[in-house]
DSSP file (Angstrom, degrees, kcal/mol; ACC not computed):
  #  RESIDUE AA STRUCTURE BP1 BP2  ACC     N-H-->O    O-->H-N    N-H-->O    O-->H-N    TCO  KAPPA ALPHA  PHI   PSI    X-CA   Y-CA   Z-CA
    1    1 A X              0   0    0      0, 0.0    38,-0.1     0, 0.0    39,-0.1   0.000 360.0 360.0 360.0 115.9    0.0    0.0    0.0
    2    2 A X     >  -     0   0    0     36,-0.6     4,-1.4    37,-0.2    38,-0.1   0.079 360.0-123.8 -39.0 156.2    1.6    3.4   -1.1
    3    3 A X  H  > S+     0   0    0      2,-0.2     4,-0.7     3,-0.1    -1,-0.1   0.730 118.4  49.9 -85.6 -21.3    2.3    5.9    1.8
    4    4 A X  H  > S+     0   0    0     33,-0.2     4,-0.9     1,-0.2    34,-0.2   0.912  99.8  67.5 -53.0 -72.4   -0.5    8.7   -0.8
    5    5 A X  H  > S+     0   0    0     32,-0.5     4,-1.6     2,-0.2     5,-0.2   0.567 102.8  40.7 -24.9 -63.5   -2.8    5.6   -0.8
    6    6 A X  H  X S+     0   0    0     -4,-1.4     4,-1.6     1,-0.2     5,-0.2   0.918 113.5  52.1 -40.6 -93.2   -3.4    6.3    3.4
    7    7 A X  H  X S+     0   0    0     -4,-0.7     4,-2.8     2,-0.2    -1,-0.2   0.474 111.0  46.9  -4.0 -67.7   -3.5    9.6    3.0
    8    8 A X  H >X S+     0   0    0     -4,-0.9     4,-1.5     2,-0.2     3,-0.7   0.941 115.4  45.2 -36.8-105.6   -6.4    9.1    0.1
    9    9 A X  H 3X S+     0   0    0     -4,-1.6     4,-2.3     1,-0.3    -2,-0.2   0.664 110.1  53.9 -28.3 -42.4   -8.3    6.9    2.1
   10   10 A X  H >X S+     0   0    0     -4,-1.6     3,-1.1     2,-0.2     4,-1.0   0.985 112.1  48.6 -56.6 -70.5   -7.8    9.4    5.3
   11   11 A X  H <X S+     0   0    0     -4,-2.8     4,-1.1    -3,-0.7     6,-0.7   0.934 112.2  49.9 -43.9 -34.3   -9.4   12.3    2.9
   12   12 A X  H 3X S+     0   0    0     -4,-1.5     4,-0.7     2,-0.1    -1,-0.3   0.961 108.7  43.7 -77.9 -32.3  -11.8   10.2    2.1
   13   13 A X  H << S+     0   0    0     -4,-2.3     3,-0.2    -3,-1.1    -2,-0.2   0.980 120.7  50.8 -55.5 -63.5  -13.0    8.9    6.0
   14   14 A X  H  < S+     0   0    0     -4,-1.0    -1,-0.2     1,-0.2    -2,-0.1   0.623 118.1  32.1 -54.0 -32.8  -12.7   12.8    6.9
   15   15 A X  H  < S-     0   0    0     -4,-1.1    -1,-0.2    -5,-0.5    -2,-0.2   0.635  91.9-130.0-102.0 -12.2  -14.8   14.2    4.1
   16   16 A X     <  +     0   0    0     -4,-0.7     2,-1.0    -5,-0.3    -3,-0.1   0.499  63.1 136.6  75.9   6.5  -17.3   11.7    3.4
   17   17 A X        -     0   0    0     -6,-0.7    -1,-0.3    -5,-0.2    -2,-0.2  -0.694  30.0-177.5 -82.8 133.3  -16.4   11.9   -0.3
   18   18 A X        +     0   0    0     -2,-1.0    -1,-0.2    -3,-0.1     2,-0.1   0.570  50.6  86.9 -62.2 -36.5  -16.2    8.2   -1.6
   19   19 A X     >  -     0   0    0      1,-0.2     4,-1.3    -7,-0.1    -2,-0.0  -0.381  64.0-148.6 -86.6 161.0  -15.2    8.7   -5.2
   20   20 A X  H  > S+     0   0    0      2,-0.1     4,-3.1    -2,-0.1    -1,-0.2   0.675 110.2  58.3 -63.5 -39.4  -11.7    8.9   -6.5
   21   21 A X  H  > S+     0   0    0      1,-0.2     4,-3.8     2,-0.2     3,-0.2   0.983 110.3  46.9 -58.3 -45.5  -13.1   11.3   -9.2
   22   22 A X  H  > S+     0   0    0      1,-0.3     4,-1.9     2,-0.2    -1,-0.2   0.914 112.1  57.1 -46.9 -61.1  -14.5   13.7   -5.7
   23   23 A X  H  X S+     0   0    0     -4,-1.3     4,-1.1     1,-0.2     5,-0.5   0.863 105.7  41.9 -22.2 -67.6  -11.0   13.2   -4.4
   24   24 A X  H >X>S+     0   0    0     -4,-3.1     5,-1.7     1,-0.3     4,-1.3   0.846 115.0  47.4 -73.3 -38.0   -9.3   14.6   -7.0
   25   25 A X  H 3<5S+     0   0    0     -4,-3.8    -1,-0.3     1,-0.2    -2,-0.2   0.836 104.9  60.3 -65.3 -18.7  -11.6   17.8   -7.8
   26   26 A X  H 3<5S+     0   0    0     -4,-1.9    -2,-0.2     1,-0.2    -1,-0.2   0.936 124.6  24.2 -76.3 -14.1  -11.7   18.8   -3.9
   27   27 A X  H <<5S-     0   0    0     -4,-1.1    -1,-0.2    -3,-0.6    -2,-0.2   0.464 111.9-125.6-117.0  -2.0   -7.5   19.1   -4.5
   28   28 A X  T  <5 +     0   0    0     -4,-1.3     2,-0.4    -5,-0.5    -3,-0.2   0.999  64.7 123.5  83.7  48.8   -7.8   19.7   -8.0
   29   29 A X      < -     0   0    0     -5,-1.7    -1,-0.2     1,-0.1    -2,-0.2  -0.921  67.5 -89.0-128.6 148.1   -5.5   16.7  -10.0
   30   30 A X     >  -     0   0    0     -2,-0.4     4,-0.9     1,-0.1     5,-0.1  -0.184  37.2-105.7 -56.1 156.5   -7.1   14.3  -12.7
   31   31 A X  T  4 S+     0   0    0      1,-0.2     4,-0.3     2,-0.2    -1,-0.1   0.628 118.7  57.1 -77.9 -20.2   -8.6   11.2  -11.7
   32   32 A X  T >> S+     0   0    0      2,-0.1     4,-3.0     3,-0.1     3,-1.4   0.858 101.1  49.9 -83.3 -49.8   -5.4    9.4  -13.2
   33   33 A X  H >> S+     0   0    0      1,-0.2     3,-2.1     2,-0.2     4,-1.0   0.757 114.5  52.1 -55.0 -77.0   -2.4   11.1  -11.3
   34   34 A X  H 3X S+     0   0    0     -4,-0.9     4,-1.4     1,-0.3    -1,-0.2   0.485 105.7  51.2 -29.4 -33.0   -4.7   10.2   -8.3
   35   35 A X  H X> S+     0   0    0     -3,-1.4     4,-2.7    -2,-0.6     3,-0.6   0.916 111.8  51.7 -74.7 -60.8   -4.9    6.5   -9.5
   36   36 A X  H <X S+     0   0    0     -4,-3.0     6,-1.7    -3,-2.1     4,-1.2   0.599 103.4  51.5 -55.6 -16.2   -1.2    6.6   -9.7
   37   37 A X  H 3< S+     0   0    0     -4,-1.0   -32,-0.5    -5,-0.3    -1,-0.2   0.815 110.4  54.0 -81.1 -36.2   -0.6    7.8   -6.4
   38   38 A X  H << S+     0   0    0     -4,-1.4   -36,-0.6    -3,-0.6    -2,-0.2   0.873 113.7  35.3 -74.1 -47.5   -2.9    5.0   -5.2
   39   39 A X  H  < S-     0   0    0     -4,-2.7    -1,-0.2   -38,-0.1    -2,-0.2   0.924 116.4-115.4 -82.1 -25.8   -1.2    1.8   -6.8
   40   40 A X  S  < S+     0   0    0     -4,-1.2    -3,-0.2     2,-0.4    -4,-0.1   0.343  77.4 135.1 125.1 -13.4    1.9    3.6   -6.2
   41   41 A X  S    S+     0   0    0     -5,-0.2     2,-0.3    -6,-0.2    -4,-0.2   0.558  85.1  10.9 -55.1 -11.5    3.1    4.1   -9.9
   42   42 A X  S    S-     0   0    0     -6,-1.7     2,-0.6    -7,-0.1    -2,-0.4  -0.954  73.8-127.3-172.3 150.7    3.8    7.8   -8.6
   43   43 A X        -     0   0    0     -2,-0.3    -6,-0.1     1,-0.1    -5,-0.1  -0.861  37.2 -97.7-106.9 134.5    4.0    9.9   -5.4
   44   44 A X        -     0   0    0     -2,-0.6    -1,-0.1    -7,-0.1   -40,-0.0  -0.150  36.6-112.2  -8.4 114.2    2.4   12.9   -4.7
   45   45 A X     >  -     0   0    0      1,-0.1     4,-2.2     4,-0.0    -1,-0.1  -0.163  41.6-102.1 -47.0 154.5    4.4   16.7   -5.2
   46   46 A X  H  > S+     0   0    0      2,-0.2     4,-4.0     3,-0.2     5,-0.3   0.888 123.3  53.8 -31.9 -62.5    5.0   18.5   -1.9
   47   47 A X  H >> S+     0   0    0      2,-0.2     4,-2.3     1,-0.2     3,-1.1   0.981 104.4  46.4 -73.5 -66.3    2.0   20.6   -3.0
   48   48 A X  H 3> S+     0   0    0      1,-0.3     4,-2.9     2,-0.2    -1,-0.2   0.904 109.7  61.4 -46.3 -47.6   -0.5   18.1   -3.6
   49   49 A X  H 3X S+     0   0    0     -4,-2.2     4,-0.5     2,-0.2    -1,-0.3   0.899 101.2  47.6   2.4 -86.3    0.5   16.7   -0.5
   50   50 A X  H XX S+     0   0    0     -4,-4.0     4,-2.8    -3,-1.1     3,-1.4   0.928 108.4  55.9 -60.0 -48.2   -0.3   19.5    1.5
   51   51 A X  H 3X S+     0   0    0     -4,-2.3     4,-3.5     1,-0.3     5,-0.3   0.936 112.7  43.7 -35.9 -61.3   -3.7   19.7   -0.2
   52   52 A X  H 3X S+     0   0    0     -4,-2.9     4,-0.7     1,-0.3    -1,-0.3   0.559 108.9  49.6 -52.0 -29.0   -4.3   16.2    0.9
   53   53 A X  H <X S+     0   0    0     -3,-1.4     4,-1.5    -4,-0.5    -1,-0.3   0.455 120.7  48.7-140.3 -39.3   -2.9   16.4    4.5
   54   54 A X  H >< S+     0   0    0     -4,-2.8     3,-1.3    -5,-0.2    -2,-0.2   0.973 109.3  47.1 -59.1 -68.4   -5.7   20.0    4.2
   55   55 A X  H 3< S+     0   0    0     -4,-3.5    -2,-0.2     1,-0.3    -3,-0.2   0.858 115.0  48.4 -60.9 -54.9   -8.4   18.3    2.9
   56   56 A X  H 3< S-     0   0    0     -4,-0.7    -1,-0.3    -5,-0.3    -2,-0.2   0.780 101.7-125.8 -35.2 -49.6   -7.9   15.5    5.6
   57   57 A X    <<  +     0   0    0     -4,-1.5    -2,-0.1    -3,-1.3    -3,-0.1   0.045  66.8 125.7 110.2 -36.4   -7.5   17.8    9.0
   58   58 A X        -     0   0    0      1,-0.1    -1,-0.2    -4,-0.1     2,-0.2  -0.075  56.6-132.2 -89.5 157.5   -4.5   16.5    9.9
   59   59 A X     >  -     0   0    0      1,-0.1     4,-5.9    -3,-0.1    -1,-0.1  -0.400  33.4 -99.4-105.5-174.5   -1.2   18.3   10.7
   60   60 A X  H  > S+     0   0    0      1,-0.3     4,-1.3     2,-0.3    -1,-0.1   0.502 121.9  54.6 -77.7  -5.0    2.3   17.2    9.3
   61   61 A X  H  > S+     0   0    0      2,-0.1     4,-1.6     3,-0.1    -1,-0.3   0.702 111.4  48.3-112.1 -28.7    3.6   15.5   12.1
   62   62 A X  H  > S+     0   0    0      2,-0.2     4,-2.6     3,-0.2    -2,-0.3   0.963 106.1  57.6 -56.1 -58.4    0.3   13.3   11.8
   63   63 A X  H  X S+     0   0    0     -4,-5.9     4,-3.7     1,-0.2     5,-0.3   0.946 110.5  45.7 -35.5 -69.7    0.9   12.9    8.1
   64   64 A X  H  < S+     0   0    0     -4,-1.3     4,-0.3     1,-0.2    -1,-0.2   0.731 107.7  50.2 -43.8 -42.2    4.2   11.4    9.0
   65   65 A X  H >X S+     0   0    0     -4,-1.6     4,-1.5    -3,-0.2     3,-0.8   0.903 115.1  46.5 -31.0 -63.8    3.2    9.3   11.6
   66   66 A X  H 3< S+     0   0    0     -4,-2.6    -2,-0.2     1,-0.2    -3,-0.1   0.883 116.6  50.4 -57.3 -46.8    0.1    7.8    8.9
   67   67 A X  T 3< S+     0   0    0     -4,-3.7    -1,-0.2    -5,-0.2    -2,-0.2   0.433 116.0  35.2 -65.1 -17.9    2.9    7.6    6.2
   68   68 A X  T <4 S+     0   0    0     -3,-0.8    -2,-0.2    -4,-0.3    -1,-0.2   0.637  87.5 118.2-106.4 -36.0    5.5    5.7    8.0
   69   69 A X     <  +     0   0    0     -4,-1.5    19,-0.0     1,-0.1    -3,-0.0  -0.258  35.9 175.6 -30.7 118.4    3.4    3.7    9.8
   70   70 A X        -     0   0    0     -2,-0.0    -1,-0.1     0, 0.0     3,-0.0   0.807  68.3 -20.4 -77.4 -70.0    3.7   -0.1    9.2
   71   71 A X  S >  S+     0   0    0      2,-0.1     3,-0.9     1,-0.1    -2,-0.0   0.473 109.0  91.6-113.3   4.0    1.5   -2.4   11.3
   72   72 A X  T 3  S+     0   0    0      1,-0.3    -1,-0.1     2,-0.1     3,-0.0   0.574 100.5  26.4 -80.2  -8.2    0.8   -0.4   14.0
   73   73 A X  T >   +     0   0    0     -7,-0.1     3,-1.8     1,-0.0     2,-0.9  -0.006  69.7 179.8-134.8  28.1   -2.2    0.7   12.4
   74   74 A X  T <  S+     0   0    0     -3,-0.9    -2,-0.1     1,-0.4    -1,-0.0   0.201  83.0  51.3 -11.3 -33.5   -3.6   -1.9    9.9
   75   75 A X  T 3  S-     0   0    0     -2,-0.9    -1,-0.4     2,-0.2     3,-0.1   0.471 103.7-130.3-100.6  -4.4   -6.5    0.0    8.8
   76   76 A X    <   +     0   0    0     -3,-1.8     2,-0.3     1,-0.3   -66,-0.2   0.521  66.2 111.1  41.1  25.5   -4.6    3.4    7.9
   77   77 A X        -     0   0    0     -4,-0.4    -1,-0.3   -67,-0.1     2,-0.3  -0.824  64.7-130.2-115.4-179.7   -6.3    5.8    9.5
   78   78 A X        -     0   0    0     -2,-0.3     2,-0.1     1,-0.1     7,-0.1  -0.668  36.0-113.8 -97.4 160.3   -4.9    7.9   12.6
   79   79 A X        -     0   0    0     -2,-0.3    -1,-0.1     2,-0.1     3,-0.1  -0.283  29.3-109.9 -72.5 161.6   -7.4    7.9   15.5
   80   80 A X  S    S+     0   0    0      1,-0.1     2,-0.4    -2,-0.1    -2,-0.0   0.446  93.1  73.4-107.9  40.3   -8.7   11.2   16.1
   81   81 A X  S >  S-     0   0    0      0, 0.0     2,-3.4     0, 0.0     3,-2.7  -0.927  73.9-136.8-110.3 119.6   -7.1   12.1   19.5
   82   82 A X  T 3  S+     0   0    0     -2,-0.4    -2,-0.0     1,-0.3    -4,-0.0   0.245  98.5  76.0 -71.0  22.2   -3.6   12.9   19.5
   83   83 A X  T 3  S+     0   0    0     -2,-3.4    -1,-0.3     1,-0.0    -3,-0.0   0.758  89.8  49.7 -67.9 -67.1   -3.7   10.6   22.8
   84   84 A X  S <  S+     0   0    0     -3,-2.7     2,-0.3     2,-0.0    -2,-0.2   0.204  83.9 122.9 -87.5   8.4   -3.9    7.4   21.2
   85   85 A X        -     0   0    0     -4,-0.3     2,-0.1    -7,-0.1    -7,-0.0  -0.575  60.3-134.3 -44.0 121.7   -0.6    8.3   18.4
   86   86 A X        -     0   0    0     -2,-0.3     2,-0.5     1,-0.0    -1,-0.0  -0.498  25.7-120.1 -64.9 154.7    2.1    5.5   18.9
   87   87 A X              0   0    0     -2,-0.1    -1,-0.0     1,-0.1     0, 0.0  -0.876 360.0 360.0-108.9 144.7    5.5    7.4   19.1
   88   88 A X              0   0    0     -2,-0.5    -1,-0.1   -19,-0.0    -2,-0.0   0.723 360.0 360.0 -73.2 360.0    7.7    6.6   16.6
C-alpha cells in the first residue's frame, strides 16, 4: 500500500467523499495522477501533499506518523485524539 494511498483513504473517511473522481476535484489533480498515487506508480508533489494532509484535517507530524506507519495501524487511519498516536 503506497504511503499517498493512506492519506487518500484518510481524505476520504474525513470528508465523506467516496469517489476517487471527488477526491481529485476537492484538491484539483485528474482522476489518473490520483490513480497513480494509489497503486503507487507515482508519489504525490510537496503541494498536492499538502492539499491532501488539508483536505484530511490532519497536521504534518500526523501525516508522518500515517505515512511511516507499518503495522501499527492496519486499517490506515490515525485515530482522532492525538492521545492514542504511537510514538515513533
Amino acid at each position: 500500500m503506497s504511503n499517498t494511498y493512506r492519506l487518500i483513504e484518510l481524505v476520504k473517511k474525513e470528508t465523506g467523499i467516496e469517489s476517487d473522481y471527488g477526491i481529485a476535484k476537492l484538491i484539483n489533480v485528474t482522476s489518473q495522477k490520483l490513480s497513480n498515487w494509489k497503486t503507487g506508480q507515482s508519489e504525490a508533489n510537496a503541494i498536492n501533499t499538502l492539499k491532501l494532509m488539508k483536505a484530511a484535517n490532519i497536521s504534518i507530524d500526523d501525516a508522518l506518523k500515517l505515512m511511516t506507519e507499518n503495522t501499527a495501524n492496519p486499517s490506515g487511519v490515525l485515530p482522532k485524539s492525538a492521545e492514542n498516536l504511537y510514538i515513533m
